[in-house]
N, C-alpha and C positions, 0 to 999 in steps of 0.2 A: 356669524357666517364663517369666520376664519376656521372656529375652531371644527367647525362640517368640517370645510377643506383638509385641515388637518386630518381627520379622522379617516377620511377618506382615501388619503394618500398611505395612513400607517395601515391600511386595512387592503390595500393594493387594489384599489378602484381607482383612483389616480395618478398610472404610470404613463408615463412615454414611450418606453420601450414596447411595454406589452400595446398600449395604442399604435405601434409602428407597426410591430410583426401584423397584429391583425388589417391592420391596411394597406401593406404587402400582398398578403395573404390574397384579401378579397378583390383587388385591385388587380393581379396577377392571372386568377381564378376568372373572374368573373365579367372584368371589362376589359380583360387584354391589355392591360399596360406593359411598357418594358419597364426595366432599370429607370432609366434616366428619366422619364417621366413621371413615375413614384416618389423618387429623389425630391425634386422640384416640390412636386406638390409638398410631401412632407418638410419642407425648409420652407416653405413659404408659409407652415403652420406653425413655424419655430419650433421643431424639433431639434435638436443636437446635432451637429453633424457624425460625429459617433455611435448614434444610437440609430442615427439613421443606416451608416455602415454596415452595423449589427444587424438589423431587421434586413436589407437587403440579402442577406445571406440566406432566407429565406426561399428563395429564389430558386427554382432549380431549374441549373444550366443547360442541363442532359435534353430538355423537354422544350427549350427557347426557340429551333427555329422548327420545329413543329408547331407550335402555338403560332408563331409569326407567319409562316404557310398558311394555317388554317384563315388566318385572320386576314390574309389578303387573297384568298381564294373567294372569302364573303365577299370582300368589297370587289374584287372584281367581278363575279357575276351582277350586281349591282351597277357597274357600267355600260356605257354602251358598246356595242359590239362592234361599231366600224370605227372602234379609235387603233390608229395607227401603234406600230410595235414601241416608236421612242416616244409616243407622248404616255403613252400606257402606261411603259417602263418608271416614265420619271413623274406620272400621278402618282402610282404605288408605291414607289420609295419617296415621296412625299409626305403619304397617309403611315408609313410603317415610320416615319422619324416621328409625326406627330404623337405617335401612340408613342414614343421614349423607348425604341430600339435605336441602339447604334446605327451609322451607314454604311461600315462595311460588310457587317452582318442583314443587312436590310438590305443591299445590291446583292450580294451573293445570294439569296433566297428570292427575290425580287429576278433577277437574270435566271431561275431554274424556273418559274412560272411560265415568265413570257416565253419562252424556248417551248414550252409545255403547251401553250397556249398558243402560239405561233403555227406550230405543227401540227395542231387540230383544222 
């Protein structure tokens, strides 16, 4: 059995790195994660903290509070509609930390919604 492992690792089937990037990648893509919640996950599978660092880079910054928009625009349709402007406000920056976005960048895109959504 070692020596599979072995084989498998000098045959690059068993990296961490490259297992980080692509679960960055799909995690990023596909379920909406931030940063920080990537992070997390990956340290609680014992990846490195450096490698984790690496695979974050991944990431592109340019595109984050669009994706983070988007992703609180689902979940607010998803609510009801007679919730009040401050309880609103601090369900969706609730749901936008749980997903592993920062909270300053989660209120300032969180405050363009409800202003959006106010004014409807």
């Amino acid at each position: 059995m070692h020596l599979i492992s072995k084989s498998l690792a000098k045959d690059g089937f068993v990296d961490d790195l490259r297992f980080a990037r692509a679960f960055v990648r799909d995690k990023t893509r596909l379920s909406g994660w931030g940063a920080k919640k990537i992070a997390w996950t990956l340290k609680g599978k014992g990846v490195a903290d450096d490698i984790i660092k690496e695979s974050l880079n991944e990431i592109p910054s340019e595109g984050e509070a669009d994706r983070l928009e988007l992703i609180l625009m689902t979940k607010l349709k998803s609510m009801k509609k007679a919730t009040e402007s401050c309880k609103l406000r601090a369900s969706l920056i609730r749901f936008a930390l749980s997903r592993g976005f920062g909270y300053e960048h989660s209120v300032g895109v969180v405050n363009k919604i409800v202003a959006n959504f106010v004014e409807e």
